[in-house]
N, CA, C and O of each residue as an XYZ file, in Angstrom:
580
protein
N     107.134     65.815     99.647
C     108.284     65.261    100.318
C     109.454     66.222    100.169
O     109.834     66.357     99.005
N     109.972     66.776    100.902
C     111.054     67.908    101.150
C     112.558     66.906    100.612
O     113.069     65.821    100.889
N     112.811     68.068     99.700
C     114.007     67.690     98.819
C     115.119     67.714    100.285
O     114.859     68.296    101.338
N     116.341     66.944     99.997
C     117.471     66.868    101.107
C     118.161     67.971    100.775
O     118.311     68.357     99.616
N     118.621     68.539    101.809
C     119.188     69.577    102.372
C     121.016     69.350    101.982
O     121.827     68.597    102.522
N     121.199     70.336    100.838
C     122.666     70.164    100.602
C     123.613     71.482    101.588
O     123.043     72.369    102.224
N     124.675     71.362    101.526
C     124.955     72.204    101.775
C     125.044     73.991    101.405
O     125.084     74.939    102.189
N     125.055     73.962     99.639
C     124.746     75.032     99.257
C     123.422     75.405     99.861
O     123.286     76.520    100.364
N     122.422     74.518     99.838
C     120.811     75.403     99.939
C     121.013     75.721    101.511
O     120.376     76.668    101.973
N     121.940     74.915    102.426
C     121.921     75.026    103.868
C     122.170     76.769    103.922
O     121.303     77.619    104.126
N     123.707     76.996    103.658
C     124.461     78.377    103.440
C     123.685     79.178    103.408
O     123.718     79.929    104.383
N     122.760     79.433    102.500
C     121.919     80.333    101.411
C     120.589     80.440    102.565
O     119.543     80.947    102.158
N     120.656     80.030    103.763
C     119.604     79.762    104.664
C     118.090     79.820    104.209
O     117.248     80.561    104.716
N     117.794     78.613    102.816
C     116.574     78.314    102.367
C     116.504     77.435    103.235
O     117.550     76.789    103.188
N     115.534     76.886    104.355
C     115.489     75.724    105.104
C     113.942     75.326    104.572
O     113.807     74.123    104.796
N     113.050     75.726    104.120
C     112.168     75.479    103.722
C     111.555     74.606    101.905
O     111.975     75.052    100.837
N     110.628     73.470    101.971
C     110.853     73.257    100.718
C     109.912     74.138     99.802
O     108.742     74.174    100.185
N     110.189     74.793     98.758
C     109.765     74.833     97.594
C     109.694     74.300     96.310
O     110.713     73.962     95.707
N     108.062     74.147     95.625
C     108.160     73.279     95.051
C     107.790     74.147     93.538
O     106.711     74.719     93.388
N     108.684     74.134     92.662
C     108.265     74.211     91.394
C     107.617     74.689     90.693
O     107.275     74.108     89.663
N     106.973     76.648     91.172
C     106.414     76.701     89.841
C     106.291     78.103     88.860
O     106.868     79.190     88.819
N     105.421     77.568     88.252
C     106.105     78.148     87.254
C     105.483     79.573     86.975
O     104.302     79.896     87.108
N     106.243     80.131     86.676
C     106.335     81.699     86.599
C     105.756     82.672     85.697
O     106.317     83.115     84.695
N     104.426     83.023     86.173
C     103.195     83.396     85.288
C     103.040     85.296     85.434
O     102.237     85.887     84.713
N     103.767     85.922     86.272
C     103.514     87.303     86.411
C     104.892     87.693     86.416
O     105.711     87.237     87.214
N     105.257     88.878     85.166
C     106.655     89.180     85.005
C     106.256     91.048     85.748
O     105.216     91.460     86.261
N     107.528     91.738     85.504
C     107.773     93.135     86.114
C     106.359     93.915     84.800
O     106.124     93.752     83.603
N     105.761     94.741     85.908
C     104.623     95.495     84.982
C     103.619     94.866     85.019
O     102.794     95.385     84.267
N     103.119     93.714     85.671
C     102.115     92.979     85.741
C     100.752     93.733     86.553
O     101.020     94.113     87.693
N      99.422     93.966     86.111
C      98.577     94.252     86.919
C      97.904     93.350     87.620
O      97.166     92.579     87.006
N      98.032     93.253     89.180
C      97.246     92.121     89.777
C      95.899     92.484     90.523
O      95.663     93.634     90.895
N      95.279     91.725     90.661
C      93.946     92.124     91.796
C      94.413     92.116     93.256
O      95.245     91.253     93.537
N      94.038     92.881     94.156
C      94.332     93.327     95.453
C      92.965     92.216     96.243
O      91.799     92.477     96.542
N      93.690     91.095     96.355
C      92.765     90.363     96.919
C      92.048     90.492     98.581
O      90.927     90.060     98.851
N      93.009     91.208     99.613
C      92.785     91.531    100.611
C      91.540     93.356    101.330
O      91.194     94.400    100.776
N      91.432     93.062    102.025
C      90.298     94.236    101.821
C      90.895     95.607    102.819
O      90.161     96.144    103.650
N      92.356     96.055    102.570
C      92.567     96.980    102.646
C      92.141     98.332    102.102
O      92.119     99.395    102.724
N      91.837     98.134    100.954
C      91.217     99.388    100.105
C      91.881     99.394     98.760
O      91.301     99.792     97.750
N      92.819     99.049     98.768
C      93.650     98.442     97.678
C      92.582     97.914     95.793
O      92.136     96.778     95.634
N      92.490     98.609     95.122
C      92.103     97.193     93.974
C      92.791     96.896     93.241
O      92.622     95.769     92.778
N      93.769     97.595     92.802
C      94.607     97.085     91.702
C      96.006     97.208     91.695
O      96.525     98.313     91.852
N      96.729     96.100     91.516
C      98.533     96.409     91.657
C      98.848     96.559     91.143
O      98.085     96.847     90.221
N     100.304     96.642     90.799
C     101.185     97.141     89.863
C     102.390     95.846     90.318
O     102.616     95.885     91.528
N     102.988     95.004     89.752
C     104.017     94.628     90.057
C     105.412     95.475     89.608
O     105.682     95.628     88.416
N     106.084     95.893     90.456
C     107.527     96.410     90.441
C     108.788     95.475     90.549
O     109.721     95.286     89.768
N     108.524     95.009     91.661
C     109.919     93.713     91.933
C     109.516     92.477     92.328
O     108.461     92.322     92.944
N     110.282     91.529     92.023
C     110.179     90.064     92.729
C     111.513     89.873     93.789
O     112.689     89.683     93.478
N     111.000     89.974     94.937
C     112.260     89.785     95.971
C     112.717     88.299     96.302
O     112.108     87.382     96.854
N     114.082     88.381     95.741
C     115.065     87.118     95.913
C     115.448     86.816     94.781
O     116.275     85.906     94.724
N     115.078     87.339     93.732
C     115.028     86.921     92.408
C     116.028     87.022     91.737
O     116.444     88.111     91.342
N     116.631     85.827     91.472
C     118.216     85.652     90.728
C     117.990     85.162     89.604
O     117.237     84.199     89.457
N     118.560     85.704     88.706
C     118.293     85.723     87.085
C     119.247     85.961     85.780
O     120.156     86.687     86.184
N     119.402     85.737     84.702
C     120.074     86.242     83.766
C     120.103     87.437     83.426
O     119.200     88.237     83.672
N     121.133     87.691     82.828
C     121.397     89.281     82.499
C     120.417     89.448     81.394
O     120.297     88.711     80.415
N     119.379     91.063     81.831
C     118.493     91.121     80.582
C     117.068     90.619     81.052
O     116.032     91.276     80.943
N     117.165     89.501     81.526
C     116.023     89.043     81.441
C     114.724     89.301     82.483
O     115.090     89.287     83.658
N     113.697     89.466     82.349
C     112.154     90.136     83.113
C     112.265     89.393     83.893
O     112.830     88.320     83.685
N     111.716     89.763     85.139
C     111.921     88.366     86.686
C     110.768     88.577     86.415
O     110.237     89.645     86.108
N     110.124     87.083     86.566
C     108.684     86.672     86.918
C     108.407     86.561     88.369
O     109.278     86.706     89.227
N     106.895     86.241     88.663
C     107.250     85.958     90.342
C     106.162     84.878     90.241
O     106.003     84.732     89.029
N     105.151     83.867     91.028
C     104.631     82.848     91.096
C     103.929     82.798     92.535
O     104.381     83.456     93.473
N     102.981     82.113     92.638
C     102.366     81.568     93.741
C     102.743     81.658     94.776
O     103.661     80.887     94.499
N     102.952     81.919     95.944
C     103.648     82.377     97.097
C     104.785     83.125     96.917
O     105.437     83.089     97.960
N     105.432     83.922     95.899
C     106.508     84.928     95.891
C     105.958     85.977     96.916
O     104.784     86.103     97.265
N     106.993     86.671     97.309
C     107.201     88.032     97.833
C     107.323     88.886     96.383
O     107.931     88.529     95.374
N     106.488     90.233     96.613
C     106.400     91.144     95.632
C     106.670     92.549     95.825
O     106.012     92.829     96.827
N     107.035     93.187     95.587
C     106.923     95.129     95.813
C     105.976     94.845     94.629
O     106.115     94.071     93.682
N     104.768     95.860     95.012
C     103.817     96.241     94.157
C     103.773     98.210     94.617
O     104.313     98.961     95.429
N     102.966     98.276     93.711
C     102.515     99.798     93.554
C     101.055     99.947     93.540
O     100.449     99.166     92.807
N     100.344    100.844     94.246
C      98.942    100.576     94.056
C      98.548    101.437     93.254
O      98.905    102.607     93.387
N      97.647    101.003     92.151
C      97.308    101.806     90.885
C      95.998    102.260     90.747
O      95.631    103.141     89.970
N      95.145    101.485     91.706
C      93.677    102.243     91.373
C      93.762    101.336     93.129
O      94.287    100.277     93.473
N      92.968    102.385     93.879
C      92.494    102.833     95.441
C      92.071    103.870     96.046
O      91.720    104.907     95.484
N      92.075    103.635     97.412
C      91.633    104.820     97.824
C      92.785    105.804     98.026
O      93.858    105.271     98.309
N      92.773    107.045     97.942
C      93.646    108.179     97.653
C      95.181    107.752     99.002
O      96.386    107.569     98.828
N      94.685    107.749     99.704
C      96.028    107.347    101.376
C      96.762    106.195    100.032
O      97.639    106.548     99.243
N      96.274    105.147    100.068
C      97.004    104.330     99.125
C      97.753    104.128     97.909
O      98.419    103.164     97.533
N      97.462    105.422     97.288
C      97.547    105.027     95.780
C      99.404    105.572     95.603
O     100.120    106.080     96.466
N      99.660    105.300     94.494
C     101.021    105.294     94.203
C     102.076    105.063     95.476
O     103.036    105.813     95.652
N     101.751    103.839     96.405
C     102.953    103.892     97.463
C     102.763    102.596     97.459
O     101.718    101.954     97.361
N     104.167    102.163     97.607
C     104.939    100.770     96.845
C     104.598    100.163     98.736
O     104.476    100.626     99.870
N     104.575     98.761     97.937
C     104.308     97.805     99.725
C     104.734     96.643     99.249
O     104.694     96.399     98.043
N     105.118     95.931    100.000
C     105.128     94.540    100.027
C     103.859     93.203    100.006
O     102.965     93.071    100.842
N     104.105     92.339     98.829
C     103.068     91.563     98.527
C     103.108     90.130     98.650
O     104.259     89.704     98.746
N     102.259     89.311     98.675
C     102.218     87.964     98.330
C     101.643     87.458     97.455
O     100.421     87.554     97.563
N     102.070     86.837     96.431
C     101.315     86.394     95.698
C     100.117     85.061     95.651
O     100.642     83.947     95.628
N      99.164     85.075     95.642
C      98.366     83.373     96.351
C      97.337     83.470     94.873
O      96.266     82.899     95.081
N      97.442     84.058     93.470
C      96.703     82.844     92.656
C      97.155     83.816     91.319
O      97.235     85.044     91.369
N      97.380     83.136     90.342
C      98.080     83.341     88.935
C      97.242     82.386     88.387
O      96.747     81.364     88.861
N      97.171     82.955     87.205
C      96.113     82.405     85.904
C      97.218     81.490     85.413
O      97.033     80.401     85.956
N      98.266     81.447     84.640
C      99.608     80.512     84.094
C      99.144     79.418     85.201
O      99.110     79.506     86.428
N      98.822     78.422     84.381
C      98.630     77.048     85.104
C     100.072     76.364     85.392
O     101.028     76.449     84.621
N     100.073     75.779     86.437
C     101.222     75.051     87.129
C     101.004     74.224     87.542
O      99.929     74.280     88.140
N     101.727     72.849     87.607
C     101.783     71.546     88.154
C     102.108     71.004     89.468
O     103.317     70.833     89.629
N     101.436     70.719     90.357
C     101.767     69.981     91.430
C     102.379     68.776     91.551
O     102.156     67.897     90.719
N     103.334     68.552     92.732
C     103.790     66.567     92.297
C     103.098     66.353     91.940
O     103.051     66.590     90.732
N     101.861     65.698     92.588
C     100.766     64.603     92.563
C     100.188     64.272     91.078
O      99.666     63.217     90.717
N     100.511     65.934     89.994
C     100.067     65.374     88.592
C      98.910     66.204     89.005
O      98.043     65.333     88.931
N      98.434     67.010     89.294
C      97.107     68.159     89.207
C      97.978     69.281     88.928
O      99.095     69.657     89.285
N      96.825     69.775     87.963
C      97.261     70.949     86.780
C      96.450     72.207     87.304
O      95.249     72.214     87.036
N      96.891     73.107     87.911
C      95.983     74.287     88.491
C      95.739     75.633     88.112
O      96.322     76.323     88.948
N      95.272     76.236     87.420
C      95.076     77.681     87.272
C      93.798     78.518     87.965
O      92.854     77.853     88.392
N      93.777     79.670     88.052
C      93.233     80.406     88.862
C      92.091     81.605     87.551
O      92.723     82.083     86.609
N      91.085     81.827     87.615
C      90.743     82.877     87.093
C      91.123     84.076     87.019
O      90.549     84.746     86.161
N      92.054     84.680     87.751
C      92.435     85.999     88.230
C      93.953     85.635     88.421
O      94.435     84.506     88.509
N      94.673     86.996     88.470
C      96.305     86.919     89.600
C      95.857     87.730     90.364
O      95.269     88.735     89.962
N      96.050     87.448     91.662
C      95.846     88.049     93.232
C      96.890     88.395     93.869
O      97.824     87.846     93.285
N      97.250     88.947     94.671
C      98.008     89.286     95.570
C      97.329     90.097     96.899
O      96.372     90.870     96.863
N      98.115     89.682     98.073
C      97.476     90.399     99.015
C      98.558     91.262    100.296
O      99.210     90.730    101.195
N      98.454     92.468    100.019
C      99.128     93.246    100.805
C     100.000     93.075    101.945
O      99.301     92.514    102.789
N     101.007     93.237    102.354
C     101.731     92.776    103.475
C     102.426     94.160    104.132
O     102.549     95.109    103.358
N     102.872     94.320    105.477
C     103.739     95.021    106.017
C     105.154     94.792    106.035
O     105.318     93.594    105.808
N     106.451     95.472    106.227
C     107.680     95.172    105.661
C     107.895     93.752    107.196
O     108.861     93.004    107.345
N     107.138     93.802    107.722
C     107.709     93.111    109.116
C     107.107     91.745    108.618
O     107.724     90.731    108.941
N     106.023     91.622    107.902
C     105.486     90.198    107.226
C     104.364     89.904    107.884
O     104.162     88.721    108.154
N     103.639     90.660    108.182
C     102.123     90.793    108.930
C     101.162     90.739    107.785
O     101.758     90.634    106.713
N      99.962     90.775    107.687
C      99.093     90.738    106.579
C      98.520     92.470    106.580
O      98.747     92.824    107.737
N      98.082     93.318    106.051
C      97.465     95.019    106.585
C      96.338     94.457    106.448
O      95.551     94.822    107.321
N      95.823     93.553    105.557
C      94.318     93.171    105.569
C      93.723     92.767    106.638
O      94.451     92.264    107.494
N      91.901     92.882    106.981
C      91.826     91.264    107.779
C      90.888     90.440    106.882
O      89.840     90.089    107.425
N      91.039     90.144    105.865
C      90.193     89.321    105.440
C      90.983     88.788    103.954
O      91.918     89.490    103.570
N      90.703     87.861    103.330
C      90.808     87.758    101.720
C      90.020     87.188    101.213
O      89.371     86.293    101.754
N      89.886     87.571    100.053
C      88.543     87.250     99.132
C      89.089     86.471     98.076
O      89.993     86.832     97.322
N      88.381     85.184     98.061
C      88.212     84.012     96.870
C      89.631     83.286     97.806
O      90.243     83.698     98.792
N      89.770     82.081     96.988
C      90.380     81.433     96.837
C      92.236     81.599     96.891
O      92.894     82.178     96.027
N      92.845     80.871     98.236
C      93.821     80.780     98.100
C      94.695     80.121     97.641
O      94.177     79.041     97.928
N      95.970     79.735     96.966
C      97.104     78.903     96.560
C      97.471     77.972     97.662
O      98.068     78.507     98.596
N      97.272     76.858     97.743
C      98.472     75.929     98.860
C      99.598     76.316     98.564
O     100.051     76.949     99.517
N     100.288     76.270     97.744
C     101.761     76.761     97.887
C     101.740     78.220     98.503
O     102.759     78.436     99.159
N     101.016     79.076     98.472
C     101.201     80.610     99.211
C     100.683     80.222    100.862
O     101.271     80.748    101.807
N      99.426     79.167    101.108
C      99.518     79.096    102.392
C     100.168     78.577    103.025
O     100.240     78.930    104.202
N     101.003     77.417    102.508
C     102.090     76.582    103.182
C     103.107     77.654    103.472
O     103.444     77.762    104.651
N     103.562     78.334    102.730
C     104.900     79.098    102.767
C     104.255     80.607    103.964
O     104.824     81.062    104.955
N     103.391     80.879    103.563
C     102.637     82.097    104.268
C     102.197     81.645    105.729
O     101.021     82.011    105.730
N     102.347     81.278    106.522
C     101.108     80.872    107.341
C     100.171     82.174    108.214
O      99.227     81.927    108.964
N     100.602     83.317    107.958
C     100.002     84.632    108.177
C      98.455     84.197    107.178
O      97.290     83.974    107.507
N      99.063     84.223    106.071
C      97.987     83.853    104.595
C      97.097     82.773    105.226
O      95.898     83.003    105.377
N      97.709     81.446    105.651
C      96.880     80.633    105.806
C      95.286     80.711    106.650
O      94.154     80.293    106.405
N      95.956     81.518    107.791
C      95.075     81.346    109.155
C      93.975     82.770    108.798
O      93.293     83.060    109.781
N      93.714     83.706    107.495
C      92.889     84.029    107.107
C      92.447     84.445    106.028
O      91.882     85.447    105.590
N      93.001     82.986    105.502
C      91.973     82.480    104.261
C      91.461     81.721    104.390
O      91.837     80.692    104.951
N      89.588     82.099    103.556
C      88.806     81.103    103.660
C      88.855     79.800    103.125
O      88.658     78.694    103.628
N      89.170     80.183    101.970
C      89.669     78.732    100.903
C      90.598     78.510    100.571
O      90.862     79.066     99.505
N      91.552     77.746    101.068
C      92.509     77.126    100.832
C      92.509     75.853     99.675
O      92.106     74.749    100.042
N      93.094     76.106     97.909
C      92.546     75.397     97.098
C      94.575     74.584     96.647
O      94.714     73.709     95.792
């Protein structure tokens, strides 16, 4: 159920709801390259939007936007920073409904700066919160969990 729309969140042009969670991959994080660009292994660098205390590591979560770095690929790929999504983190997180979810792996899957997917496919299991917010993500992933 979508929280009401104050005026601060209006301003700040969040029109979308997000729900709650919790923040399992900080800066330096290695993730799996879930999409089949060529990609296998990330690097987390930044969490984009991320407002925080002074000092403190930004985490990012289940449907965040990411700058990653690719750390192990094929040679065209490797050390050049891209834009990511995040769709599954091991740090278990709570849904309203009272289901408790964690993932075997943290995934992420490659994006273009325009918000296209570079992949065409993803492998295992996606986040509802990354396909709701993603719908690029949604329409090719197989499992939506």
């Amino acid at each position: 159920m979508p929280a009401p729309r104050t005026r601060a969140v209006s301003a700040k042009g969040m029109v979308e709801y997000r729900p709650h969670v919790a923040r399992g991959l900080p800066l330096g994080s290695r993730i799996f390259c879930a999409d089949n660009t060529g990609a296998k292994q990330l690097k987390v660098i930044n969490v984009m939007g991320y407002r925080s205390r002074l000092r403190r590591v930004p985490s990012a979560c289940v449907g965040d936007m990411i700058m990653v770095s690719v750390s192990k690929g094929t040679p065209e790929l490797r050390r050049q920073m891209f834009p990511a999504v995040v769709v599954r983190q091991r740090r278990p997180f709570n849904r309203p409904d009272g289901v408790r979810i964690q993932f075997e792996d943290n995934a992420a899957v490659i994006m273009t700066p325009e918000g296209e997917i570079k992949g065409t496919e993803i492998r295992g299991p996606v986040a509802l919160e990354a396909a709701e917010r993603w719908p690029r993500v949604a329409n090719i992933a197989s499992i939506v969990v």
